[in-house]
NUDO-253087 format. One record per atom (N, C-alpha, C): atom name; x, y, z; residue number from 1; residue in one letter. Coordinates in pm, whole numbers, plus 50000, padded with zeros to 5 digits. Last residue first. Layout:
["CA"; [X; Y; Z]; NUM; "a"],
...
end
This chain:
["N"; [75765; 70848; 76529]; 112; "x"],
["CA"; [75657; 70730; 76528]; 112; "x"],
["C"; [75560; 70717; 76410]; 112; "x"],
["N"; [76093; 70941; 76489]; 111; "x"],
["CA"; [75935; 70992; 76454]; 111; "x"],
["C"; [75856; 70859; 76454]; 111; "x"],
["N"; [76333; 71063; 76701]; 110; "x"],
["CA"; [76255; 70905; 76617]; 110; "x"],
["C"; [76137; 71011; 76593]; 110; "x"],
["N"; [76473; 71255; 76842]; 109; "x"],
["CA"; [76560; 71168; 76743]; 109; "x"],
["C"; [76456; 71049; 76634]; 109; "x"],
["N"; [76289; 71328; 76999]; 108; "x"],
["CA"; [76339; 71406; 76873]; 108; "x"],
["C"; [76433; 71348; 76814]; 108; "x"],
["N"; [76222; 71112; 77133]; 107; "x"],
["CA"; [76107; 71191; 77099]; 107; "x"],
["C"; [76210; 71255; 76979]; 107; "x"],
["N"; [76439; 71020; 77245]; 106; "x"],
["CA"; [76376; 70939; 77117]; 106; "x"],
["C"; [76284; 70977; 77078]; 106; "x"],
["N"; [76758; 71166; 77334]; 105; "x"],
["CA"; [76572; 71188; 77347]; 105; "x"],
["C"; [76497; 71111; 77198]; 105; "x"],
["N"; [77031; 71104; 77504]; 104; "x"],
["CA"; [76967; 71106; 77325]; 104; "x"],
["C"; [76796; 71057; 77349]; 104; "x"],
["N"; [77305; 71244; 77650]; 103; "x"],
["CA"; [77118; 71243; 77664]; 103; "x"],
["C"; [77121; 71215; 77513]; 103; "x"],
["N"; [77536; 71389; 77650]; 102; "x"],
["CA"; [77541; 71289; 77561]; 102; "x"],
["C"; [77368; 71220; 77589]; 102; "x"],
["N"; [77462; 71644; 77787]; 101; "x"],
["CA"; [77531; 71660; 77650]; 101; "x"],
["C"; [77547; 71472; 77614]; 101; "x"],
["N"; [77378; 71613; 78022]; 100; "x"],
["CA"; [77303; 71669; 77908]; 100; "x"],
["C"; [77342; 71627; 77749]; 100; "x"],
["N"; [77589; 71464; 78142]; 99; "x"],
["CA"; [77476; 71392; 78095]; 99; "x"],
["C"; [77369; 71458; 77953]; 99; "x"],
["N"; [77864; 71446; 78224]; 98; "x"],
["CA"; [77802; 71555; 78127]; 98; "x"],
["C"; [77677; 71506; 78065]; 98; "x"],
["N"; [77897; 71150; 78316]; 97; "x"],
["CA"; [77897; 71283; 78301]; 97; "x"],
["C"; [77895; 71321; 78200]; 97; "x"],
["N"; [77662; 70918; 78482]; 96; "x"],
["CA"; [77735; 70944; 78366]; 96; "x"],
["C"; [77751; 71123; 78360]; 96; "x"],
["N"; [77753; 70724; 78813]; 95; "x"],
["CA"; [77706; 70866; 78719]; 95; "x"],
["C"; [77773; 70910; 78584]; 95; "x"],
["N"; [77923; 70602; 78923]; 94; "x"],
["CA"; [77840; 70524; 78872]; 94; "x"],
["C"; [77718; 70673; 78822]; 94; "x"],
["N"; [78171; 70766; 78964]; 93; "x"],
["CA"; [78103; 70722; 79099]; 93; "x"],
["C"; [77945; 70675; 79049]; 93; "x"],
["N"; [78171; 70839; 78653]; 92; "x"],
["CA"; [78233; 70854; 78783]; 92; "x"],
["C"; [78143; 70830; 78892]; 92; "x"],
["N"; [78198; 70813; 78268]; 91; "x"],
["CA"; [78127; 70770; 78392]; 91; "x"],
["C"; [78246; 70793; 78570]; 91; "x"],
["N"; [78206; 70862; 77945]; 90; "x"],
["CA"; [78271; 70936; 78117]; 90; "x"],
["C"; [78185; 70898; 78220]; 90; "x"],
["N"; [78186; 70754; 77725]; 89; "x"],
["CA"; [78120; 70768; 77774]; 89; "x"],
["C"; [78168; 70774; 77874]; 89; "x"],
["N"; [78335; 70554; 77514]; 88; "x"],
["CA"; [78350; 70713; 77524]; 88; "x"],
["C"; [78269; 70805; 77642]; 88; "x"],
["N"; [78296; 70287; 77505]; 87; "x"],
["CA"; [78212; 70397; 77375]; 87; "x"],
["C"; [78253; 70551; 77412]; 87; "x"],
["N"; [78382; 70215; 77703]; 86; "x"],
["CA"; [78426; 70201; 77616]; 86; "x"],
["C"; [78372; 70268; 77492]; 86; "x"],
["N"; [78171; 70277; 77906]; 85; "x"],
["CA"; [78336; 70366; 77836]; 85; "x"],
["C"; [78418; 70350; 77753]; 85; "x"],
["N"; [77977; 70136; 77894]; 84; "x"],
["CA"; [77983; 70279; 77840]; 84; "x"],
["C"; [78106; 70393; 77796]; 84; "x"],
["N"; [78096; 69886; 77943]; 83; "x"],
["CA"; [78019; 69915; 77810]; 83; "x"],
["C"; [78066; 70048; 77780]; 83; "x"],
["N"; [78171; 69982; 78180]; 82; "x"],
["CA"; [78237; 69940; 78132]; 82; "x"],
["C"; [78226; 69938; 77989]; 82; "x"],
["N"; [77903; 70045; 78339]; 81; "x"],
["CA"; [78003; 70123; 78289]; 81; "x"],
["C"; [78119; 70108; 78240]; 81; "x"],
["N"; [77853; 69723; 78323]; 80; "x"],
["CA"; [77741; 69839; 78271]; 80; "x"],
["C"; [77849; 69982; 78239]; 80; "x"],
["N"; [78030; 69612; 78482]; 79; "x"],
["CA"; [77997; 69583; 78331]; 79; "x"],
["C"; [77868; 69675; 78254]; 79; "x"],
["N"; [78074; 69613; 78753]; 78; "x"],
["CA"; [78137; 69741; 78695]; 78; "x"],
["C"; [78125; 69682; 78539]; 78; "x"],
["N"; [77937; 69398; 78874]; 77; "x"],
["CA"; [77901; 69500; 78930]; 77; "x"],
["C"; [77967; 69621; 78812]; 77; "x"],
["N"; [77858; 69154; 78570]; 76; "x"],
["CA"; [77967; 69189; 78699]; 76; "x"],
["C"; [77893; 69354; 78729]; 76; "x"],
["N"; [77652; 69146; 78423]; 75; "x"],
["CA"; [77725; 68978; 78469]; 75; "x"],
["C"; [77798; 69031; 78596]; 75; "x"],
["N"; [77365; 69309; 78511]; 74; "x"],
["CA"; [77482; 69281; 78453]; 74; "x"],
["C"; [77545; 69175; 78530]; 74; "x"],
["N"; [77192; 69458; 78741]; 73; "x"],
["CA"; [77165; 69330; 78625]; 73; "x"],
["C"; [77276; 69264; 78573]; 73; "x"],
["N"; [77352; 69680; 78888]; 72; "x"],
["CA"; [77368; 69538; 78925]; 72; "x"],
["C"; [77241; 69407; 78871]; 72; "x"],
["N"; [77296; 69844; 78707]; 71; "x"],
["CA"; [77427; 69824; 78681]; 71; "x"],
["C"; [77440; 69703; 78743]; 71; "x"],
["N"; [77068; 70034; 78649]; 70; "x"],
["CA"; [77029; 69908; 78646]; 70; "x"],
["C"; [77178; 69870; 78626]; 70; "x"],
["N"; [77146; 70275; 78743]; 69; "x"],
["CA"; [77085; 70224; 78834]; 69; "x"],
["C"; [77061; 70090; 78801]; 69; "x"],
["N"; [77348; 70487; 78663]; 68; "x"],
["CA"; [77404; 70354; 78598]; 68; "x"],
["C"; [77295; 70252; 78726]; 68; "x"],
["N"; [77226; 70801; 78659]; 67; "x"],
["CA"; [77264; 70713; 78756]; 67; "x"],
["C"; [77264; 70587; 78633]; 67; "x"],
["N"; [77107; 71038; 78537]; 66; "x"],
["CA"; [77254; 70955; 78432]; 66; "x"],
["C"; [77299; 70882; 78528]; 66; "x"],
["N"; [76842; 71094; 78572]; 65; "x"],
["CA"; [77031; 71194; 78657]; 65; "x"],
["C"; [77120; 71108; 78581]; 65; "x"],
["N"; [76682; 70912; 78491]; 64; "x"],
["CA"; [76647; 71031; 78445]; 64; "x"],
["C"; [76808; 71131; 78513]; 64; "x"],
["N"; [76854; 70618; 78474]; 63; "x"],
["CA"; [76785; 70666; 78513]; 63; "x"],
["C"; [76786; 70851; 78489]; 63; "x"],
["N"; [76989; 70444; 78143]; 62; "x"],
["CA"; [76986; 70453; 78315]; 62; "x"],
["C"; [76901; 70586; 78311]; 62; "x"],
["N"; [77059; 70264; 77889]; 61; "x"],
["CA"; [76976; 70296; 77964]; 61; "x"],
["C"; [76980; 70353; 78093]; 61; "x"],
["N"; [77293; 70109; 77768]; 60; "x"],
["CA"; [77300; 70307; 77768]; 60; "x"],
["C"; [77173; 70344; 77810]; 60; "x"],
["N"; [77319; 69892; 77824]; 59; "x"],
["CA"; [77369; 69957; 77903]; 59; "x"],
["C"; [77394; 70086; 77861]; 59; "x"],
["N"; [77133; 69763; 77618]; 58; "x"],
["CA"; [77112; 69791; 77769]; 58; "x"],
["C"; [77151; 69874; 77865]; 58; "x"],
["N"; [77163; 69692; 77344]; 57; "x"],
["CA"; [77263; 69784; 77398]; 57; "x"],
["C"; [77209; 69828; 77565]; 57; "x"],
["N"; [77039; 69385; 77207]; 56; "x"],
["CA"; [76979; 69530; 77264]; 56; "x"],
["C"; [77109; 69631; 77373]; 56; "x"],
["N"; [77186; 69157; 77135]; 55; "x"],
["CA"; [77100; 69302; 77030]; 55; "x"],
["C"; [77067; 69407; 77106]; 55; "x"],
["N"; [77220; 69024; 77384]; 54; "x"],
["CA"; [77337; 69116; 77258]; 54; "x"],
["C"; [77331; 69227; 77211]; 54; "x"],
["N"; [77048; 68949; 77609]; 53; "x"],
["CA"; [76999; 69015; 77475]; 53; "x"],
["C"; [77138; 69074; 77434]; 53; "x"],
["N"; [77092; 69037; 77928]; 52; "x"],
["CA"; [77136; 68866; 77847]; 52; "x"],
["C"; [77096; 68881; 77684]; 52; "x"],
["N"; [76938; 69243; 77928]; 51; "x"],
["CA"; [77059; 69226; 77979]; 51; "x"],
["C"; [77164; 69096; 77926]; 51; "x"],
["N"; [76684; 69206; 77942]; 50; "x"],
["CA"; [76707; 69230; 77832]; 50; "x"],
["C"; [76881; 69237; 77838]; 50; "x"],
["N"; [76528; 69250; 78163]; 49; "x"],
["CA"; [76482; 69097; 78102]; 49; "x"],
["C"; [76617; 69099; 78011]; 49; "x"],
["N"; [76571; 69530; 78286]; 48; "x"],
["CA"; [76646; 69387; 78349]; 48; "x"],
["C"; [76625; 69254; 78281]; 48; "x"],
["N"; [76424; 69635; 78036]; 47; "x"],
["CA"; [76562; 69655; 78053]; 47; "x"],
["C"; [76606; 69528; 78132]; 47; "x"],
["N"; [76124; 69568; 78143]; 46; "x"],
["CA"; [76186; 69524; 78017]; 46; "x"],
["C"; [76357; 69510; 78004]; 46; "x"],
["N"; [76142; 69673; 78358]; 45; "x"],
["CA"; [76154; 69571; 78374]; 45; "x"],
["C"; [76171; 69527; 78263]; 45; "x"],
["N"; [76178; 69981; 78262]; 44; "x"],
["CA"; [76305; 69922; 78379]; 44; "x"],
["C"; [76295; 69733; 78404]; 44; "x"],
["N"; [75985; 70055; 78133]; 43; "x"],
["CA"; [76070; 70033; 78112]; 43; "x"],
["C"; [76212; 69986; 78161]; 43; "x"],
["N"; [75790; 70054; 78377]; 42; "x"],
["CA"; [75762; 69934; 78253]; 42; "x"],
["C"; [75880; 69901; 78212]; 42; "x"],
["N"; [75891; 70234; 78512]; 41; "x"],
["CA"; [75890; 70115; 78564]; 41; "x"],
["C"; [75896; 70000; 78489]; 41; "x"],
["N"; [75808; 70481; 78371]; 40; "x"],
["CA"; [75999; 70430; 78386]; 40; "x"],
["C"; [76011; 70254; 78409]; 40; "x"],
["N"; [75434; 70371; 78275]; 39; "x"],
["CA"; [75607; 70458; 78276]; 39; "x"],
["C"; [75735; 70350; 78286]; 39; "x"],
["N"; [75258; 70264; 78212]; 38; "x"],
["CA"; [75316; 70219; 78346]; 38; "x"],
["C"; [75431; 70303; 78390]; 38; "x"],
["N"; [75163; 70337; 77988]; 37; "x"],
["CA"; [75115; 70426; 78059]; 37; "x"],
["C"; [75177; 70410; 78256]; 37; "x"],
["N"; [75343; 70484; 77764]; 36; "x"],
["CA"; [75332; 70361; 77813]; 36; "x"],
["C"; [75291; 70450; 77927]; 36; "x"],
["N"; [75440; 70644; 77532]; 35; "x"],
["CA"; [75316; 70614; 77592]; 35; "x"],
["C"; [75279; 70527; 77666]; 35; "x"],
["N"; [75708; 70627; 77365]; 34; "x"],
["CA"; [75653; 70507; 77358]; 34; "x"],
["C"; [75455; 70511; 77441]; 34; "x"],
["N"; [75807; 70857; 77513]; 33; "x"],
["CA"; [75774; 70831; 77349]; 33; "x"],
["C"; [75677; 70718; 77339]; 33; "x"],
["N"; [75818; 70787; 77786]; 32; "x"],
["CA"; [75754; 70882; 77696]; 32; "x"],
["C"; [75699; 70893; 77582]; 32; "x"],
["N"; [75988; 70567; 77783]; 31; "x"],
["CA"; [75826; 70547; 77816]; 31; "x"],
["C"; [75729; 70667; 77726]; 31; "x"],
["N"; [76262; 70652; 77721]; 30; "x"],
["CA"; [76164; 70569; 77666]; 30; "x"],
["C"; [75989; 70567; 77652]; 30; "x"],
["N"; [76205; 70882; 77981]; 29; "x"],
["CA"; [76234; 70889; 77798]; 29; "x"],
["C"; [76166; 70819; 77712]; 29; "x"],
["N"; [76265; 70689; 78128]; 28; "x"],
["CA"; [76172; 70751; 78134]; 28; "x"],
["C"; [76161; 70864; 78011]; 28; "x"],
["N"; [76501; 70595; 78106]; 27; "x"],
["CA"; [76345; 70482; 78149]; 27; "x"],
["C"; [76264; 70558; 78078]; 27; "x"],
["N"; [76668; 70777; 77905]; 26; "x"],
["CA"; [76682; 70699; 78044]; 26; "x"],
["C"; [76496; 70618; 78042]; 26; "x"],
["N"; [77035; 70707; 77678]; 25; "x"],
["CA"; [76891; 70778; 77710]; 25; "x"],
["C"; [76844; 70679; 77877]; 25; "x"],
["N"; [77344; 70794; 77529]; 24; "x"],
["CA"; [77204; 70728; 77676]; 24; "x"],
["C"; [77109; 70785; 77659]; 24; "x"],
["N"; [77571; 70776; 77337]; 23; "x"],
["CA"; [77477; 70819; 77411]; 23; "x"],
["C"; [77416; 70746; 77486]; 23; "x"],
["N"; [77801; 70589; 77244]; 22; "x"],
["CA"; [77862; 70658; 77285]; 22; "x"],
["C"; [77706; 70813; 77361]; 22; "x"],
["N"; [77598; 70475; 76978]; 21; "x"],
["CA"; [77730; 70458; 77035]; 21; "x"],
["C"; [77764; 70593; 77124]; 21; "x"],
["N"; [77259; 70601; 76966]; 20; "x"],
["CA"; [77360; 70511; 76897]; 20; "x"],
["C"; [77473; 70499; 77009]; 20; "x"],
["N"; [76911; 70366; 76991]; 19; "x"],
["CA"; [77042; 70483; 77018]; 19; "x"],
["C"; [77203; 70426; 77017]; 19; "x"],
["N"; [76791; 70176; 76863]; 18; "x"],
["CA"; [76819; 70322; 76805]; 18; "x"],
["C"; [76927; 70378; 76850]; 18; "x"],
["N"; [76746; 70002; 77051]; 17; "x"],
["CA"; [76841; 69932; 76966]; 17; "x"],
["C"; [76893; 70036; 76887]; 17; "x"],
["N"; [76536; 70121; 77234]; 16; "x"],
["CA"; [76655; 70115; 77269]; 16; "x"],
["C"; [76773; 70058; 77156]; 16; "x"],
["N"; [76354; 70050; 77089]; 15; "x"],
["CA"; [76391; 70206; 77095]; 15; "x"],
["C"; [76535; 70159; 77147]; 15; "x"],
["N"; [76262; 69807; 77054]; 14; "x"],
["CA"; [76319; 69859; 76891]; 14; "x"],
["C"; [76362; 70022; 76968]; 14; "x"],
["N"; [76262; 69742; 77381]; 13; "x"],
["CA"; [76411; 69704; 77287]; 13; "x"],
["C"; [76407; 69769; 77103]; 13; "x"],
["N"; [75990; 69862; 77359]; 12; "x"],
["CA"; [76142; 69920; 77449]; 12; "x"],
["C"; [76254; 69864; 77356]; 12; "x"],
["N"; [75873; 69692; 77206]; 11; "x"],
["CA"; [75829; 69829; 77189]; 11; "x"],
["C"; [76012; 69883; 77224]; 11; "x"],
["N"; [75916; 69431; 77350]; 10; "x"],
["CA"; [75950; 69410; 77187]; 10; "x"],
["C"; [75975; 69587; 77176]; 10; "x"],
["N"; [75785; 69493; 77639]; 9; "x"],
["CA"; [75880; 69509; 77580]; 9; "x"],
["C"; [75967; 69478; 77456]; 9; "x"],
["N"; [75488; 69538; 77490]; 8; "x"],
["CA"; [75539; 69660; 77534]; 8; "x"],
["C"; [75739; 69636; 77534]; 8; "x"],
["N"; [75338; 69414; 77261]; 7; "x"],
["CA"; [75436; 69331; 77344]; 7; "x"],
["C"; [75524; 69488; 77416]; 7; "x"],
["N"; [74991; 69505; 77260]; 6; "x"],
["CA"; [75135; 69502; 77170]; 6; "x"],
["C"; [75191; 69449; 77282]; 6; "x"],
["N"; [74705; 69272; 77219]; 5; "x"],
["CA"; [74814; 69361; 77348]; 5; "x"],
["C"; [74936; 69405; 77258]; 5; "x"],
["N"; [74501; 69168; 76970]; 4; "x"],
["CA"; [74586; 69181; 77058]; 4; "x"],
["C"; [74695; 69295; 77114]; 4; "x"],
["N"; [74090; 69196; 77015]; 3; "x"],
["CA"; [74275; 69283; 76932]; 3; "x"],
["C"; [74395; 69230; 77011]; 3; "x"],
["N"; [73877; 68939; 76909]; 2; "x"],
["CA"; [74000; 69011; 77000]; 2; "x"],
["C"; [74121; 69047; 76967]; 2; "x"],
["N"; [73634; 68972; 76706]; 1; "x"],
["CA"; [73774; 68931; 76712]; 1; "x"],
["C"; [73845; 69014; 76819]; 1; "x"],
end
């Protein structure tokens, strides 16, 4: 019997649906936890599928510096940080600030 493939991005969207209001996490985070062996990338094409998805909060994904890099998926150029500020989330010149401090690591926030 042939095992089947997990659906890597089904994997990304149950992590990403975790984090809560007003944090981020980035690609490469994800991947981490998750083991994916394609990395950030995997998770960056799952993310652009997932943009049109409700359920999945998309826009607290961005890149390992708190760049808003997947911002031109979105319906409009300024709807990715728009999300985010509205949750509280300080964004400037498409960089989220104080990144450390709102970072949410799914390694220590999730147990697999």
């Amino acid at each position: 019997m042939k095992k089947e493939k997990p659906n890597y991005f089904e994997l990304v969207y149950q992590v990403v649906k975790e984090i809560p209001e007003g944090r981020a996490t980035s690609y490469g985070a994800i991947a981490h936890y998750l083991g994916l062996k394609s990395g950030a990338r995997m998770v960056g094409y799952a993310m652009n599928a997932a943009h049109t998805m409700a359920e999945v909060p998309a826009h607290r994904v961005v890149n390992r510096q708190g760049l808003l890099t997947g911002k031109h998926h979105f319906e409009t150029p300024t709807a990715m940080q728009e999300a985010l500020e509205k949750e509280g989330v300080k964004v400037v010149d498409d960089q989220i600030q104080n990144f450390d401090q709102v970072f949410w690591n799914p390694e220590t926030e999730l147990a697999l």
